[in-house]
C-alpha positions in Angstrom: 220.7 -175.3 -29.9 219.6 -179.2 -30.2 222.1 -179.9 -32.7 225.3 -177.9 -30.3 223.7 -180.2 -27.3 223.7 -183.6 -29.4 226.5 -183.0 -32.6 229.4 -185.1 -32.1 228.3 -187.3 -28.7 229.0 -190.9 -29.9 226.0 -193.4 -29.5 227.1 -196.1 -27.0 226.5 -199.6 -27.1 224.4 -202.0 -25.1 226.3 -204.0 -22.3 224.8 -205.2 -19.1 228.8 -205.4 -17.5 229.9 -204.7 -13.7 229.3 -206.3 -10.6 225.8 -207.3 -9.0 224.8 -205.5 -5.7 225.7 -208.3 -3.8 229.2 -209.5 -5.9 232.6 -209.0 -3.6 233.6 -205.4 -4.5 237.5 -203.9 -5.1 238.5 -200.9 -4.5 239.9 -198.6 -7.8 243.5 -199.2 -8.3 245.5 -195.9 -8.4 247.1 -197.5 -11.5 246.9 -195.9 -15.6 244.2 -197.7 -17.8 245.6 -200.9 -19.4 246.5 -199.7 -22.9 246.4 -195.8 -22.2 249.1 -193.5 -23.7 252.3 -193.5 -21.4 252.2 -190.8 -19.5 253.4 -187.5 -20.9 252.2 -188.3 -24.3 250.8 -185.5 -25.8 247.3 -186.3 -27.2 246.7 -182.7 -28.9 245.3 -179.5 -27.7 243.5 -178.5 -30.3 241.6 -181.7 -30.1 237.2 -180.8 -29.6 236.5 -181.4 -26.4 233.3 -183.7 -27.6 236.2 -186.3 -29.2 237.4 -189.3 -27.5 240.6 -189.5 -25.8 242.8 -193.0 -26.3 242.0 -196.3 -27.3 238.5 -196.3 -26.0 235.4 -196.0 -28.5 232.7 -196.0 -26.3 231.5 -195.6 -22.8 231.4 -199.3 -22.0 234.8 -200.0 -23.9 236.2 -198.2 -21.6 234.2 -199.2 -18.7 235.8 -203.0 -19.6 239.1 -201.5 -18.8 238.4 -199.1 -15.7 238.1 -201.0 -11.8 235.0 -201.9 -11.7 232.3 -200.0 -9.7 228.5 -200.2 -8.7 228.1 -197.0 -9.8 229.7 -196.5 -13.2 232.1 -193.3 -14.3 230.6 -190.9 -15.1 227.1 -190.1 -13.9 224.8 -187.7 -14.9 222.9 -186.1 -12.0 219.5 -186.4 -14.0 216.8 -183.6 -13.6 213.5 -184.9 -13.4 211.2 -183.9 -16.3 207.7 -182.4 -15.6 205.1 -181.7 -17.6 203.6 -177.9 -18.8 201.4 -178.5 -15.7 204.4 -179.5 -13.3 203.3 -183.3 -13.5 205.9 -185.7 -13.7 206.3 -186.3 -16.8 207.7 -190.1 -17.6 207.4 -190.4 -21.1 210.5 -187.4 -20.9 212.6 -189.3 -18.4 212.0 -191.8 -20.4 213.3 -190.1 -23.9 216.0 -187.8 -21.3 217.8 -191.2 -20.2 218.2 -192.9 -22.9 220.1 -189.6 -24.8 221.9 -189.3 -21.9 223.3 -192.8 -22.0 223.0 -193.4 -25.4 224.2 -190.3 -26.8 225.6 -187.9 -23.9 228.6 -190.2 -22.9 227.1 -191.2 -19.3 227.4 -194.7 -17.9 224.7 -194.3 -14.9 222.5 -192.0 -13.8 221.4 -190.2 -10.4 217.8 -189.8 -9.8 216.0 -187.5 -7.3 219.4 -186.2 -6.0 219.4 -182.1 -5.8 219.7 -181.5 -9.4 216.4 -184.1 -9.9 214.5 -181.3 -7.7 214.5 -184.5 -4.9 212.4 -181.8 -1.9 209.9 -181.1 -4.4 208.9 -184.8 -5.7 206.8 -187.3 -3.8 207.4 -190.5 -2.6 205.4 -192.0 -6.0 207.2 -189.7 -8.1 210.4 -190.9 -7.2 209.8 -194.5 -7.0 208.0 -194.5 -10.9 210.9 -192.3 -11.7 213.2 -195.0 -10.1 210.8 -197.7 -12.8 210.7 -195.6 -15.7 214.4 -194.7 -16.1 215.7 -198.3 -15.6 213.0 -199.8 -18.0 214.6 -197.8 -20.0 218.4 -198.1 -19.9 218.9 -200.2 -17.2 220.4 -202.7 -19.1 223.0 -200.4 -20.5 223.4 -197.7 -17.3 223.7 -197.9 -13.7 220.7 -196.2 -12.1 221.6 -194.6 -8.6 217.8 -193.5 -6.4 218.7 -190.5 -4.4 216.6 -191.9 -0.9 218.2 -189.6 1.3 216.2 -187.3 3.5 216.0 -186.2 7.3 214.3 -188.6 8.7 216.1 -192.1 9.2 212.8 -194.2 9.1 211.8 -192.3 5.4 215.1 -192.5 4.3 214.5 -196.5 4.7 211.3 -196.7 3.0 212.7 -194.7 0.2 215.6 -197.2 -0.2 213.1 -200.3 -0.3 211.1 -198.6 -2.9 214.3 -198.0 -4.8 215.3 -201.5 -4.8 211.6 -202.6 -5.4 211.6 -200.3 -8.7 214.9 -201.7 -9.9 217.4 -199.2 -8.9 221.3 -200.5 -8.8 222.2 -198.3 -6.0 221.6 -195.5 -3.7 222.9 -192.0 -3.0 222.2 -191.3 0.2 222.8 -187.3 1.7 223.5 -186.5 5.3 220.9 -185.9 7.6 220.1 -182.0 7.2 218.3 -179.7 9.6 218.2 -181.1 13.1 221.9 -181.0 13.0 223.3 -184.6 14.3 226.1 -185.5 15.9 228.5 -187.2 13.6 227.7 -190.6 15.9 224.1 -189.7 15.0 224.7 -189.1 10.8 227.0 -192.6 11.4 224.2 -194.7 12.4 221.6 -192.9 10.1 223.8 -193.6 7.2 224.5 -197.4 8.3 220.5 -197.8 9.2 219.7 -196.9 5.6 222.6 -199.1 4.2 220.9 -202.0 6.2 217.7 -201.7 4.9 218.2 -203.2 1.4 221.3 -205.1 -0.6 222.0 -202.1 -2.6 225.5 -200.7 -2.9 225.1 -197.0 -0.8 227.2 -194.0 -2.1 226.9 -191.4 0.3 226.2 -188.1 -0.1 228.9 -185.4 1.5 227.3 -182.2 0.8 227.3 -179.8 3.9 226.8 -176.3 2.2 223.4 -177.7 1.9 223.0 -180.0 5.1 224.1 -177.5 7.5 226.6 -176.3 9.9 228.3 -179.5 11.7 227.0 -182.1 9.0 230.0 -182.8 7.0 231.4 -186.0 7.1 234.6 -186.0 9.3 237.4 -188.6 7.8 237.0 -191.1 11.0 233.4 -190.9 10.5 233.7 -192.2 6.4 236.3 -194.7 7.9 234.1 -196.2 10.3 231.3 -196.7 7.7 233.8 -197.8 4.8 233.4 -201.3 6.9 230.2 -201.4 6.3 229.7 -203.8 3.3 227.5 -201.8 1.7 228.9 -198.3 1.6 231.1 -198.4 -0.9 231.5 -194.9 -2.6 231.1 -191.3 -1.7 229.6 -188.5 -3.5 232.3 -185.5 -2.5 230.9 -182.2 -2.2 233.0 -181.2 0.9 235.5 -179.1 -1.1 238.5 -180.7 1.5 241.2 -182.3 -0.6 242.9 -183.4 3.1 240.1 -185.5 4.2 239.5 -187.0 1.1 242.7 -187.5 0.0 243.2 -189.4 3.8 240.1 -191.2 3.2 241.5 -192.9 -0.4 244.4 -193.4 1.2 243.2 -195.4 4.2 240.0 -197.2 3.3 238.2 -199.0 0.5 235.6 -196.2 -0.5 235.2 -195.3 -4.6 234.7 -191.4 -4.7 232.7 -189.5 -7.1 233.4 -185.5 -7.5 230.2 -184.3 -6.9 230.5 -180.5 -8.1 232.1 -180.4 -12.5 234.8 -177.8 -11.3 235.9 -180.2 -8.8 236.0 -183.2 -11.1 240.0 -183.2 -12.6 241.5 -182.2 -8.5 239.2 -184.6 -7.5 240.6 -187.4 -10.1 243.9 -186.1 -9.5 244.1 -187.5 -6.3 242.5 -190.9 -7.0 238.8 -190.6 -7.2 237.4 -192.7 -9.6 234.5 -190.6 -11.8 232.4 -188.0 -11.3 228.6 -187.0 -10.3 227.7 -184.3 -13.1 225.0 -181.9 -13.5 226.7 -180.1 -16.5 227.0 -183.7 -17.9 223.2 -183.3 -18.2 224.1 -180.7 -21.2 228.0 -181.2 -21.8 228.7 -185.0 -21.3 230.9 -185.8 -23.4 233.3 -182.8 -22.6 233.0 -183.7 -19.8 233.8 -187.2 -20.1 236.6 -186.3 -21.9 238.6 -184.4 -18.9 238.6 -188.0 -17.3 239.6 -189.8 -20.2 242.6 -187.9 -21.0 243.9 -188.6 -17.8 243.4 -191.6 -17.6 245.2 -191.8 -20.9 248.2 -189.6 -19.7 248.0 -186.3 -21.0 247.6 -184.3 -17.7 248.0 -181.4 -20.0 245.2 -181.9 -21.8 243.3 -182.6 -19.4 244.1 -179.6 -17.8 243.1 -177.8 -20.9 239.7 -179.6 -21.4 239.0 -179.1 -17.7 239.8 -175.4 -18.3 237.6 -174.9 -21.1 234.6 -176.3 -19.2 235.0 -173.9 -16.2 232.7 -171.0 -18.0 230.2 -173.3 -18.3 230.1 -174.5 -15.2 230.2 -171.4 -13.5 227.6 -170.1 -15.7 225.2 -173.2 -14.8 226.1 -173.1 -11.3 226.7 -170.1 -9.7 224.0 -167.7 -9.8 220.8 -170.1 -9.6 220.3 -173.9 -8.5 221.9 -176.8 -11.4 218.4 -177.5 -12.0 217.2 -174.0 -13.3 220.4 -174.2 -15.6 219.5 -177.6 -17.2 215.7 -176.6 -17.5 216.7 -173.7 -19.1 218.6 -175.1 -22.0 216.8 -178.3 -22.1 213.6 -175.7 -23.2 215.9 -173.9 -25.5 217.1 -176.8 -27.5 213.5 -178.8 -27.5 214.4 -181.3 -25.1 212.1 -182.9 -22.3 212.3 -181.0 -18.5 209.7 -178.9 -17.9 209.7 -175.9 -15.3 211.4 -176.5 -12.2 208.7 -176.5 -9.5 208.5 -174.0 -6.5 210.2 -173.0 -4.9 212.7 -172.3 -7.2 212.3 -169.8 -10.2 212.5 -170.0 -13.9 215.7 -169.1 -15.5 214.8 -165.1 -17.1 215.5 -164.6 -21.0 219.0 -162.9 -20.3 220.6 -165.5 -17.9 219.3 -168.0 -20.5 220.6 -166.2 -23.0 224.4 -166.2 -20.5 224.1 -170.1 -20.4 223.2 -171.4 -24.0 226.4 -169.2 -25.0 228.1 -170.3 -22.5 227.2 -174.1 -23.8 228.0 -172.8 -27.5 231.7 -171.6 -26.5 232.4 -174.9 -24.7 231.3 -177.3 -27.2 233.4 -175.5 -30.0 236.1 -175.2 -27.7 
């Protein structure tokens, strides 16, 4: 299982490129990659979906030819590692990072969103996280903090610690639970993006924030003008509003859920949030780049191929559970997930690392 998880993921190379938090940022042109296949060319489809796609060699090669963005391409929503004890365990976020930059075809990482098991770490955990992971690859990754939470005046704190610990940007989730008014979620969101100079992507997610919570589109137009809030974390499963949203206003979005990440692209969103990238990240990867190089076809088919996995990792037990799972298969660091969630049992385990075998040699 370690070698199906790490065969064939190209190491990437060190490069410190992109804008600074506080640098003038442009929106993604809705325009193919300089130097891509024209469109229609046919790039294969036989081709594994680990291999590269077009002219690009490495992550940041073709980072140097995508709009810029605070918050890189593809992004692997990191779990956080704990220890047989249920400790954090640093010295595996540490080792977890830089594979997943290094080796698993990610450009930045999310920390302590919902796949990083965020309602179960403290405040402490998720600042040394924060520390830990950009000691690490910061140089080479953007490293998003997850700060959001329910309370405005915690979700502030959280977003100084971020920036304190090094962080590059923040997600930040609705408010959940007490069930705002979308004038309330406005000014929560625009209160956090005041409390540091970090770029904000928000965090549109309502399946888990409750009934009412999801962003309406004259609610992410409003905060688009903030300088701040630059990208968006889509989880909604509404191609209208975010199609009107691109269409009208500066914001950079992010599919937030792998089946969603080649509709989501379609349409003009510029990379992807992934939990399966914590596993699959170069097949994952590779969906985006053969768009981006022309082949909608193949993208289609690479995009197909990766939809047993994802529904294997994501639809019967939280992404985190998933990742653990395999992670403990092939020898990697994670841990056990801590309560309230539940181990993966030896037969969905069993579903999920053949699930992972069947994609990769797809």
């Amino acid at each position: 299982m370690t070698a199906e998880l790490t065969d064939g993921i190209e190491a990437g190379t060190a490069d410190g490129g992109g804008p600074g938090p506080d640098e003038p940022f442009e929106p993604p042109e809705r325009a193919p990659v300089p130097g891509a296949a024209p469109p229609g060319t046919r790039l294969g489809p036989g081709r594994p979906l680990t291999e590269p796609v077009g002219p690009a060699a490495s992550v940041w090669a073709r980072l140097a030819r995508m709009p810029d963005s605070p918050f890189g391409r593809v992004a692997a929503a990191m779990i956080t590692p704990f220890d047989s004890s249920g400790a954090l365990d640093l010295p595996g976020a540490r080792r977890l990072a830089a594979h997943l930059v290094d080796r698993g075809g990610c450009d930045a990482l999310v920390l302590s969103g919902t796949t990083g098991e965020s309602p179960t770490t403290s405040d402490d955990e998720k600042t040394a996280l924060v520390r830990a992971v950009t000691e690490e690859v910061g140089d080479r990754a953007r490293i998003v903090a997850g700060v959001g939470s329910g309370d405005t005046r915690h979700s502030a704190e959280l977003a100084r610690a971020a920036e304190e610990a090094g962080a590059h940007g923040l997600l930040v989730v609705t408010p959940y639970y007490s069930r705002p008014t979308q004038e309330a979620i406005a000014r929560h969101l625009a209160t956090v993006a005041d409390a540091t100079a970090l770029p904000v992507m928000l965090y549109d997610i309502p399946a888990r924030t409750g009934a009412g919570t999801a962003l309406t589109a004259r609610t992410l137009t409003r905060l688009a003008e903030h300088p701040r809030i630059r990208a968006v974390k889509d989880c909604a499963y509404d191609l209208m509003k975010t199609a009107k949203v691109l269409g009208s206003t500066g914001l950079v979005y992010y599919s937030g859920c792998d089946e969603m990440n080649l509709p989501l692209r379609a349409i003009g969103a510029h990379g992807c949030v992934s939990t399966v990238a914590n596993v699959a990240g170069p097949a994952v990867r590779g969906v985006l780049d053969a768009f981006d190089a022309g082949d909608h076809t193949e993208a289609a088919r690479r995009h197909q191929a990766l939809v047993p996995l994802v529904d294997a990792m994501m639809s019967q037990v939280p992404g985190a559970v998933s990742v653990k799972a395999l992670f403990a298969a092939a020898g990697l660091p994670g841990g056990p997930v801590r309560p309230p969630l539940l181990a993966a049992d030896e037969e969905l385990t069993a579903r999920l690392a053949d699930a992972l075998r069947k994609t990769l040699s797809s």
